[in-house]
C-alpha positions in Angstrom: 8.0 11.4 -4.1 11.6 11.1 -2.5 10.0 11.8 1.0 7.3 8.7 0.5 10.3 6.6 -1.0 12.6 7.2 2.1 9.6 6.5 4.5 8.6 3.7 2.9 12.3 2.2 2.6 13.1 3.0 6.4 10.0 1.4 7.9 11.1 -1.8 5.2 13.5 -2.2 8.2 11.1 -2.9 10.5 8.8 -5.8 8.9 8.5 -8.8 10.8 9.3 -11.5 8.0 10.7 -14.4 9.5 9.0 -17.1 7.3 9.3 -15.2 4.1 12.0 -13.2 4.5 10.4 -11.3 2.0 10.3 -7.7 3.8 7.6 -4.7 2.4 7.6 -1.5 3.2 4.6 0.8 2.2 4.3 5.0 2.5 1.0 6.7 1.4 0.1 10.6 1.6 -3.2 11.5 2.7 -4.7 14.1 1.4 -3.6 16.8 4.4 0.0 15.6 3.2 0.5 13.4 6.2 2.4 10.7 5.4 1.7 7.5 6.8 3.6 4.0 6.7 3.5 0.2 7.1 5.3 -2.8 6.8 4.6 -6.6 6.4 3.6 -8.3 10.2 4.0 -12.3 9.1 2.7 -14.6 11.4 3.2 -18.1 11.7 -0.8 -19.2 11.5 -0.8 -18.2 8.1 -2.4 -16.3 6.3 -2.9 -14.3 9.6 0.0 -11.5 8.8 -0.2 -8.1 7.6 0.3 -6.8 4.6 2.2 -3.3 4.6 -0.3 -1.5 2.3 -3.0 -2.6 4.7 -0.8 -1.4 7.7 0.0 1.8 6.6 -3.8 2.3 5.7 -4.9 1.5 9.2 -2.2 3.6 10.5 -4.2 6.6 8.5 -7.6 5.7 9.4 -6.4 5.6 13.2 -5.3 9.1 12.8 -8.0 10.5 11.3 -7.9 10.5 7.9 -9.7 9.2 5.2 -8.3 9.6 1.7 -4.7 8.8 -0.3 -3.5 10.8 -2.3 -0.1 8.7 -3.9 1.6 5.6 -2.6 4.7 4.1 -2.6 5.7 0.1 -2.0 8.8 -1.1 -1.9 10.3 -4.8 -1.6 13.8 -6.6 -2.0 12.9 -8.7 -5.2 14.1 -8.3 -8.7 11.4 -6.7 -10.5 9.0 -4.2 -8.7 6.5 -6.0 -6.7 2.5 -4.6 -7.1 0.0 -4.7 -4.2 -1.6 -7.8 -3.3 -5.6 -8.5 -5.0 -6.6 -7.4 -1.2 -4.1 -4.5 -0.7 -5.7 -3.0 -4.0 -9.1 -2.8 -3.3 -8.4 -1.6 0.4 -6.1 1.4 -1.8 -9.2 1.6 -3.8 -11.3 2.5 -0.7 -9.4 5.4 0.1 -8.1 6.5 -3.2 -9.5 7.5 -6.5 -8.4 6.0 -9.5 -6.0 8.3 -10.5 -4.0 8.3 -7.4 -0.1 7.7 -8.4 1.2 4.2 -7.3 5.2 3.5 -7.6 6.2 0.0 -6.8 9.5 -0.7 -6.3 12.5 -2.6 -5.2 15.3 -2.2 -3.3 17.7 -1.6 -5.9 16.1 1.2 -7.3 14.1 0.2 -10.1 10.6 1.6 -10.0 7.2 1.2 -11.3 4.4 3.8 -11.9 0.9 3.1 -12.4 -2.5 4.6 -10.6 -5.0 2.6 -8.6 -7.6 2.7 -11.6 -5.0 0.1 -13.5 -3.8 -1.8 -10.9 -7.7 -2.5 -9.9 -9.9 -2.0 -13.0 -13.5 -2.3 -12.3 -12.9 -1.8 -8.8 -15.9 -2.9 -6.4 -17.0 0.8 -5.0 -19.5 2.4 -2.3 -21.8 3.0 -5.5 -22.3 -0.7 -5.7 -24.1 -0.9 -2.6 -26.8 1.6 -3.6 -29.3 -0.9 -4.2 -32.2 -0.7 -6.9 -33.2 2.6 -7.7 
């Protein structure tokens, strides 16, 4: 987890938060071990930014992979900070629900949880099976 924690603080760094100033930085290990990472990309026509979960999933995706294995969020606020309603189901497309999810700040407080709690009843490919 340290590795995903430092990733995920260091790219932090790099969010483009002007508006906010509310900067996100997300790590998530596929399933090679890979780890991949995003950040927050605001943009002034809102609601046109990034979120970083959703950047560091692309980030995957563009290199190949298909699957998360743990994740790791991380914001400067007081209390840990869970994924956007979006974020989670796009976690929930790659991840099954007992992949690890830590959420936490800046100061070192942290948050464990998987993606089945953060997103019960999530909408799945087995929805779209049609009538049988």
């Amino acid at each position: 987890m340290d590795e995903l924690k430092q990733a995920a603080l260091a790219v932090r760094e790099n969010a483009h938060a002007p508006y906010s100033n509310f900067k996100v930085g997300a790590a998530l290990r596929a399933a090679d071990g890979t780890v991949f990472v995003g950040c927050n990309v605001e943009n002034v026509a809102y609601p046109e930014g990034t979120c970083a979960e959703a950047g560091a999933i692309a980030a995957m995706v563009a290199a190949g992979q298909g699957k998360i294995t743990e994740a790791y969020v991380v914001a400067g606020s007081p209390m840990p900070v869970t994924p956007c309603g979006g974020c989670r189901q796009k976690l929930a497309e790659f991840g099954s629900g007992d992949v690890r999810v830590t959420m936490a700040t800046t100061g070192g407080v942290e948050q464990v949880t998987t993606l089945a709690e953060l997103l019960p009843g999530a909408f799945v490919a087995a929805h779209m099976d049609g009538d049988a």
